[in-house]
Every structure is written in structure tokens, then in C-alpha cells.
N, C-alpha and C positions, 0 to 999 in steps of 0.2 A: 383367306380361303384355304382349305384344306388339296391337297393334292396327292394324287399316285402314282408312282416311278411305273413304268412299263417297260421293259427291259427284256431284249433277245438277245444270243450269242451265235455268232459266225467263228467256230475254231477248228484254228487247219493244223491238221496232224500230217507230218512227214511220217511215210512209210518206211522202217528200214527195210528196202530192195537194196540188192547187193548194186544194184546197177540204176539209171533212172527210168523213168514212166516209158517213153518210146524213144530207146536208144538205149547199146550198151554197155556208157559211158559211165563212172564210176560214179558213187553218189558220198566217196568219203568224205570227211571235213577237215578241213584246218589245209588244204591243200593251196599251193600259192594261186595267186586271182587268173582268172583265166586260163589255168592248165587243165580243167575237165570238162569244160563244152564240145561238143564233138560236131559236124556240118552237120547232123539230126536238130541237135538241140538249138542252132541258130538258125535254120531253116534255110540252108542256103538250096540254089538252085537244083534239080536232081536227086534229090533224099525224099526215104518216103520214113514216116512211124512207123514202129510198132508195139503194140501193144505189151507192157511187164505183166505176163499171166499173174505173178507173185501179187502185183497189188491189185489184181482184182480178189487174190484169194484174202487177203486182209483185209479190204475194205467190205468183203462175205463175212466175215467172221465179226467185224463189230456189228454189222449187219443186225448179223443173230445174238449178239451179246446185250442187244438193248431189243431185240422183240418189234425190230421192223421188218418191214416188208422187201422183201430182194425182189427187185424186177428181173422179169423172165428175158426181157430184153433191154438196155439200155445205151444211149447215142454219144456223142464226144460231136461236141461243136468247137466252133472256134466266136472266139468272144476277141472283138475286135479294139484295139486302142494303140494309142501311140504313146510310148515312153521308153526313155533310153533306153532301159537296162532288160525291153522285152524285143529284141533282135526283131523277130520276124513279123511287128507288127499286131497279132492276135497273139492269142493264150490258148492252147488248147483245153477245154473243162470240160462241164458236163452243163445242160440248163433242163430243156422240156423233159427229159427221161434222163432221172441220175441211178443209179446203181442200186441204192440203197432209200426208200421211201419215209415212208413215216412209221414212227417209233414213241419211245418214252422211257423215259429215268427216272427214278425217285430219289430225291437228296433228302437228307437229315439236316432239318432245323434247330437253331441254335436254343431257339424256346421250345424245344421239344417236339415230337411230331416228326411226321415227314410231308411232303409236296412233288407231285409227279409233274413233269415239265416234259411237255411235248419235243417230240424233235422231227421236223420238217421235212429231210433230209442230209442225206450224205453225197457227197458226189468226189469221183474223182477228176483229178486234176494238175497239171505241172508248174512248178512254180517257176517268179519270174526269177531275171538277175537279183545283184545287189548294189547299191548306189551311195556309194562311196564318199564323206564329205569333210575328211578330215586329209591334212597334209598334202593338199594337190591347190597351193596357194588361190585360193578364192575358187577353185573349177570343183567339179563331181565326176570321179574316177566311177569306172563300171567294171565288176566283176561279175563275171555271166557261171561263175561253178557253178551256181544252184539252179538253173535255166534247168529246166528239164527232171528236177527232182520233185518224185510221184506226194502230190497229198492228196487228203483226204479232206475237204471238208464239209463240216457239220454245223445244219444250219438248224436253231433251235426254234421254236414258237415263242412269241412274244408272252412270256409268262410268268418272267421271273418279278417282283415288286420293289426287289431292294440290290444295293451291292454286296450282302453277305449272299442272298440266294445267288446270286450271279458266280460270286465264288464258290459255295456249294456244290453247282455243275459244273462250275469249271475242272475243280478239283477229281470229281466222281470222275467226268469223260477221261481226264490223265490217271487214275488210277485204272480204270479199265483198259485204255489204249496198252499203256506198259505191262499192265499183267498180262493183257493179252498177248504179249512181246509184238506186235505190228508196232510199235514205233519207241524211243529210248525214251520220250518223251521230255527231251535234253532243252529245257525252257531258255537258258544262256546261249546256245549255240543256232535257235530258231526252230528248235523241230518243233514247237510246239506254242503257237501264239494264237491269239486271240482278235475280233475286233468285235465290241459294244455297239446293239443299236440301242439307243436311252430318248425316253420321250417321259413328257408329265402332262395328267389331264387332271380336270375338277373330279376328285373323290365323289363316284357316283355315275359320273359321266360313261358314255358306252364306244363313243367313238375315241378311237387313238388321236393322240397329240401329236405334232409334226415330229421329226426322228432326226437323230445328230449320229452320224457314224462315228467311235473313235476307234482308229486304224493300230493294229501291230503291239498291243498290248501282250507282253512277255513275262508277267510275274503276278503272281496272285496277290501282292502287296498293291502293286501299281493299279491292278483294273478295279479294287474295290475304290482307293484314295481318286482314280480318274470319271468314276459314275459317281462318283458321291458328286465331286467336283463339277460334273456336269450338271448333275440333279437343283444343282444351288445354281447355277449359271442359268440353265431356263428356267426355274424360279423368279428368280430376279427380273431378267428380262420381261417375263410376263406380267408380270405384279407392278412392274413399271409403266406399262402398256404398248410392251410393243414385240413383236413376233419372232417364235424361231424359224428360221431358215434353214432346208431342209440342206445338209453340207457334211462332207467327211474333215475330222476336224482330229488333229493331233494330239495327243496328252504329253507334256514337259514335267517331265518327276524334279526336275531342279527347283520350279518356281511352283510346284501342284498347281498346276493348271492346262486347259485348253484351250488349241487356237485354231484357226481356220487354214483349212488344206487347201480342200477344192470345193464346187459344190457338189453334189451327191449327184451320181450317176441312177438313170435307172435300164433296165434289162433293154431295153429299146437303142437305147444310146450307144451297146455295143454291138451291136446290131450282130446278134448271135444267127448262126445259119449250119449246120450239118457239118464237120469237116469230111469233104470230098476222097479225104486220103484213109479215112480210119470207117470198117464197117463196124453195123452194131454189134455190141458185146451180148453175148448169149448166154444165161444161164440156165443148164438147165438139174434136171432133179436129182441126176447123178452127182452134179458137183457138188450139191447145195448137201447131200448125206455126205459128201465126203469129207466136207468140212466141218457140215455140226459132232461128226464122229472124233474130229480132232479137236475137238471143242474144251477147255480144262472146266474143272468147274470154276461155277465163277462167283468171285470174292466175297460181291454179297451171302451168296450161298455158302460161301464156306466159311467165311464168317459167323453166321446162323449157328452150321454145325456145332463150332469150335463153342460157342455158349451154351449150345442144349448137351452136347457130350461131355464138354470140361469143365461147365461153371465158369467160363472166363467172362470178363468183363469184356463190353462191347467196344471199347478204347482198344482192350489187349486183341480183341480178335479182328481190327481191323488192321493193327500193325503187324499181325502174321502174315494179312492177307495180302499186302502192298506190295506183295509181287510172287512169280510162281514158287521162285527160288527158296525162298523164306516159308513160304508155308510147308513146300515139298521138304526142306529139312525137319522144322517142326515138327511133322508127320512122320517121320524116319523117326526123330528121339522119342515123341510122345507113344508112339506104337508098344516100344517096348515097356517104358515107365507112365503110362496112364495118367498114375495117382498124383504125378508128379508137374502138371499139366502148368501150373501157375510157379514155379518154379526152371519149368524148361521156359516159358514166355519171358520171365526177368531174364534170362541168360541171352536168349536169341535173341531180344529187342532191346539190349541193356551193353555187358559186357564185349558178347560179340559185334553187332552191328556197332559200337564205338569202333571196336580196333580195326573194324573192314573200312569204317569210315578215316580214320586216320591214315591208315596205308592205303585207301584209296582202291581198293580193291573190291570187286565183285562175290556174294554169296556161292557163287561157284567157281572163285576161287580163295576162298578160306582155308587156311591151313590147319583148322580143326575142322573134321567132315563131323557129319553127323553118328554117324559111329563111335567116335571119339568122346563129341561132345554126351553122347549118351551114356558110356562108363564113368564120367567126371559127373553127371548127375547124377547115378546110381551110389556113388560113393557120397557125393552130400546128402544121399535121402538115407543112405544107411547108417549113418552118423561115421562113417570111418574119419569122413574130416570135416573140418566146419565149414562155413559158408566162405570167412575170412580167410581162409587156407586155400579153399579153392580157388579163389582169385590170384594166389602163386603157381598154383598147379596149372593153372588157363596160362598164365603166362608163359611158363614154361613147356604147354605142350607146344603152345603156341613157335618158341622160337628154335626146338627141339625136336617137333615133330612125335615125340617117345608119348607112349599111350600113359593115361592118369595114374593107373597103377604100377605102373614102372615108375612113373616119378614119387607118390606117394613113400613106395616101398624106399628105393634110392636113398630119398633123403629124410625117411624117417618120419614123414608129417602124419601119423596116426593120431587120429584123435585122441583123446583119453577119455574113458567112458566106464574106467571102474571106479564105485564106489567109495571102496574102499583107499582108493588111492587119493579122490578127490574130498574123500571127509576129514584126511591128512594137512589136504593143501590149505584146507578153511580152513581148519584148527588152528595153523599156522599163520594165516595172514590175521585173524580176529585177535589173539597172542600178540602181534607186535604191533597192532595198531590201539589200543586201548581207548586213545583220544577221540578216532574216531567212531568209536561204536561208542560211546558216551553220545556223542552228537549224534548216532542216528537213534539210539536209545532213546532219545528227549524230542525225536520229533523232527528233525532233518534227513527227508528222505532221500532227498536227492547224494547222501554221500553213501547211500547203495552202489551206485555207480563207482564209487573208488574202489571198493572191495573187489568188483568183480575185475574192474581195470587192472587189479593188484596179483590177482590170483591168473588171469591169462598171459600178463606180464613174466609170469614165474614160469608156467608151461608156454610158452614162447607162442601162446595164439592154439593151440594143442586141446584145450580142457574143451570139453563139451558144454557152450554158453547154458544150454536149458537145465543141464544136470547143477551145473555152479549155481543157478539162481536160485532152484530148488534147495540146496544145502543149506547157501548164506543164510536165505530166507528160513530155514530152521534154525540155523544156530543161534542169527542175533532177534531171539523172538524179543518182544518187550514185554515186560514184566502186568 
């Protein structure tokens, strides 16, 4: 029997709020276990919430960023359950009216094309503890820091057919979150995980297949290998003749595979009801312009731009676009140097983005600004130096700070771009190589390469490579 994967995603984006969702306890990381819950966030007796204005203005802004609908009003219940690492018993979320409505994304397919994939909604919400199950000999340790830290999540329409699509939106919703800067999108540290609903029916079929949750999916590696893995799992099962059970089920990256958590809750079972403490959130037409007004543009679109104005490739203009930072410099150098469009894109997504990544440092803090970097492309478009020279120059402004033509000047790295100086240097290299210009005389081209290796060799990387090729290529014509 043929069959088809039906696949939704539930992905919760941490908010960076300087503080958390109703309370204003801090929301940093890496801090020791229990030193940032505050009596708000464990609900003890006598506290009331209150609402982080900031992530409602984030969760407006992807809002708009995917073309749903902002409710005029929306509720915060409490969703009720019992586990350790959730203090007070319920969760505060969002259910019948969440913030952010229905919507839609298009992701780019790997066989080309693209596919719009609904999205359900958004809702806010704080997340629980964490549960701890290492070095506390056979017991589970509870850290409660993240109690009370604001997300966001996004709950998709059953639409995706495969686990590449799945990754697809998974990927687009983290590129927009982070450009948007509402959240780091820091997939290692939790800001940004996932949970799979994955079902398979007979190819053809119109009703959905039973659904298997898999829970806390943190890496775009993991959730394709975990739906695959499921895909094959109810497979199997059914072709055998016997039924999936509707269950939140775990995925194990050591062994690839799935296993069974709990069984699947539905909305009934938490028996959601109004929280009594929090009124409804109001938006109204004043905020909703004040925020499309701070609205950047967005990636897609400027994406678009970067190909219709620059002729770049849709590869190169989606790496400008992977965050503000990066394109806002791009735009700063290419302003000036235009023509120079696909040559500023290898330096910013090439040279620089290694050495930020190496030192681990952020686009806005680069020790070459855009200013900089745009005199050191002005100088390899002018020919004063070559492409190979400029990778000394970068380094040096880089540790130096001194702008490209101070170091140029300095140490002398001018190109060479006369003529007559460089029909010198052939004369001289073709002269004492005799042997090999026989062999490339007879038909071995590849020892063109020696000539020119011989001649930059001499000007120490200095000789303009396009004028040298031109030359050699006159001198040793074949007969």
C-alpha cells in the first residue's frame, strides 16, 4: 500500500524579554538552578501576574511578519496538570482566543517550487521548570529558572507531507524569529524547540490517521532523522495489522528512534478555564501601526530585492538576509560600490562571517565596520591590490584597527599594473624556464599554472593575476 506522511509543527520560540512573561525576574541563562524564580513565577500564596507589555509587542510583530490576523482581544487561561517541575500546578497559556490567529508561510522546496503551509496560530505563554536527570544518583533534580520565561508558540496546520517540508518551516520560522530579533533563536540552550505531530494514511484517503506527538525536538538534524523514524514506525505497525495509539512519544538520537512518554492529552484533560488573575489583552489600532511602523523589512523581501537590483544568486541573497545585522552592513558597503555587489557578498558571507565566527563575536561587533570594509573593496575593484593581498590587508585591519589604505600604503602592497613592468617580468620567467614552455608548447596546459605561480612568486603576490594571464598567454603563443 502506498501511504502519506501528514505532518504539523507546534514551535515555541522564547522571547528575548529582558525579564520574564508576568514577573520581573530575570530571563538570563546559564545562571545556577534555582536562583531566578521569584514567588510570581512559583505561584505562591499572595502574588498576583503581570503581564511583559514587551512580549506582547513581539508576539504583534511576527503577528505581521507572516500575514495573520492579531486579535482585537485575547485571554491567558490556565491549563491545568500536575508535574514537578510546574510549581503551581497549571501553566499559564493562551487556548479559545490566542493573540495571534491564523496565518501562512511559504517554504522553498528542495525539487523546486515552493508550498504555503498554514499556520493555526500563535499564542503566548510561560514556560515550565526543567527536570534534571543526571548526577542526583537515580532521583530527578528540578530547576525552576525557566518557570516563568515568555514563549511564543506556533502551532502549524497539518500540511506539511515529508520531513524535509517539516524542516523547511521549521528553518523559515527561525529565520524570521531571529531577524525579527524577538528571540536569539539559541536552539542548544532551549530558546527554540519544536514538537512533531506525524500521522500516515492510504494515499488518497481524506480522513487523517491517528497522530503520535514527538516532544522537545531541538535541532534541524534531529526532527527530520525523528519523523522519518516515526514514519517507518507507523508503517510497520499498520502493515502488520495493528493500530497506532494516539501518545506523546520521545525521540532518542543515540539509538534513532522512538518511544513511548505518556499518552496524548487532549484540551479537555487540562481542563483550561480563564485565569481569574490576568484580564483580557487589548489590542488595539494604535498599537498594531506602531508596530507595523517598526516593522524592518523582511527577508524574504529583501531577499527579492538583493536579486532584482544586484543580480545575486538566491543562495547569496538569502545569507545576507539571515539576519538584520548582516544585510544592514551589506547595504552600508554596497550603497557606495554598487557594481561590486557579488564581490562585497563573498567578503560578508565568506572572509568576515569566518573570523566573527571564530572569535565568536557578533556582526555588530566586528572590528572591521562597514566603512572599512568598503575602502578594502574599493581597492580590490580598483586593481590597487589583488584579491590574494587583500586577505593580508583584512587581517591586518582586522588586528590593527588602521583603515586599508594606511596599511596598503605602509607596507607597500600595490599592486603592479604596468605594463611595461610586467612584460619585463614574463620575458624573464619564459627565459629561464625553457623546459617548460617546450611542454606547454606541445600541448600540456596545465603547466600555464607554473608560469603564472613563478611570476607572482617574484612580485611577492603584487602582479595583477588578469594582466599576467593576458601577457603569458601572448608571449607563449604556439606555433
Amino acid at each position: 500500500m502506498n501511504w502519506e506522511v501528514v505532518i504539523g509543527l507546534e514551535i515555541h520560540v522564547q522571547l528575548n524579554t529582558q525579564s520574564k512573561i508576568f514577573s520581573s525576574a530575570t530571563t538570563a541563562y546559564g545562571a545556577d538552578a534555582n536562583t531566578q524564580a521569584c514567588a510570581v513565577d512559583l505561584g505562591l500564596p499572595g502574588v498576583l501576574p503581570v503581564l511583559n507589555k514587551m512580549a506582547v509587542r513581539k508576539a504583534v510583530q511576527f503577528g505581521i511578519a507572516v500575514n495573520a490576523e492579531i486579535a482585537a482581544e485575547s485571554v491567558f487561561s490556565r491549563k491545568n496538570y500536575f508535574y514537578p517541575d510546574l510549581p503551581k500546578g497549571y501553566q499559564i497559556s493562551q487556548f479559545e482566543l490566542p493573540i495571534v490567529g491564523k496565518g501562512e508561510l511559504s517554504i522553498d522546496l528542495e525539487e523546486g517550487g515552493s508550498k504555503v503551509i498554514g499556520i493555526t496560530r500563535a499564542h503566548l505563554e510561560e514556560d515550565a521548570g526543567k527536570s534534571l536527570h543526571e548526577d542526583f544518583a537515580g532521583m530527578t533534580g528540578i530547576d525552576l529558572n525557566r518557570s516563568g520565561t515568555p514563549l511564543l508558540e506556533i502551532v502549524s496546520e497539518p500540511e506539511m507531507s515529508s520531513a524535509k517540508e517539516a524542516v523547511a518551516y521549521m528553518r523559515k520560522i527561525h529565520s524570521i524569529v531571529r531577524y525579527l530579533e524577538i528571540s536569539d533563536g539559541n536552539m542548544q540552550e532551549g530558546s527554540f524547540r519544536c514538537d512533531a505531530n506525524v500521522s500516515v494514511r492510504p494515499v488518497g484517503e481524506a480522513a487523517l490517521g491517528t497522530r503520535t506527538e514527538i516532544k522537545n525536538l531541538n535541532s534541524f538534524r534531529f526532527i527530520e532523522r525523528a519523523i522519518n523514524h516515526e514514519v517507518e514506525r507507523q508503517i510497520e505497525v499498520i502493515e502488520a495489522g495493528g493500530r497506532i495509539v494516539q501518545e506523546t512519544r520521545l525521540y532518542d538520537a543515540d539509538d534513532d528512534s522512538t518511544r513511548p512518554m505518556r499518552s496524548k492529552e487532549e484540551a479537555n484533560d487540562y481542563r483550561y478555564f480563564p485565569d481569574p488573575d490576568l484580564l483580557p489583552v487589548a489590542i488595539d489600532e494604535a498599537l498594531l501601526a506602531e508596530v507595523r511602523a517598526e516593522m524592518p523589512e523582511m527577508p524574504y523581501v529583501r531577499a527579492q530585492r538583493y536579486q532584482d537590483s544586484y543580480g545575486l544568486t538566491l543562495e547569496d541573497a538569502q545569507q545576507l538576509t539571515t539576519s538584520q545585522a548582516i544585510a544592514a552592513y551589506f547595504d552600508a558597503v554596497v550603497k557606495v560600490v554598487p557594481k561590486s555587489a557579488k564581490l562585497i557578498t563573498n567578503w560578508v558571507c565568506g572572509d568576515l562571517a569566518a573570523k566573527l565566527k571564530q572569535e565568536n563575536l557578533s556582526m555588530a561587533q566586528s572590528l572591521v565596520n562597514a566603512e572599512a570594509m568598503t575602502q578594502l573593496i574599493q581597492r580590490i575593484a580598483d586593481g590597487t591590490i589583488s584579491g590574494k593581498i587583500a586577505k593580508d590587508v583584512f587581517q591586518a585591519m582586522w588586528t590593527s584597527k588602521a583603515s586599508a589604505d594606511d596599511i596598503i600604503q605602509q607596507q607597500g602592497l600595490q599592486q603592479i599594473s604596468d605594463v611595461g613592468e610586467l612584460e619585463a617580468l614574463v620575458a624573464q620567467v619564459v627565459e629561464d624556464n625553457p623546459k617548460q614552455v617546450e611542454q606547454y608548447l606541445s600541448g600540456k596546459d596545465k603547466v600555464f599554472g607554473f608560469f603564472v605561480g613563478k611570476l607572482m612568486q617574484m612580485t611577492k603576490g603584487k602582479a595583477n593575476p588578469q594582466q599576467v594571464t593576458d601577457l603569458l598567454k601572448a608571449k607563449l603563443v604556439r606555433d
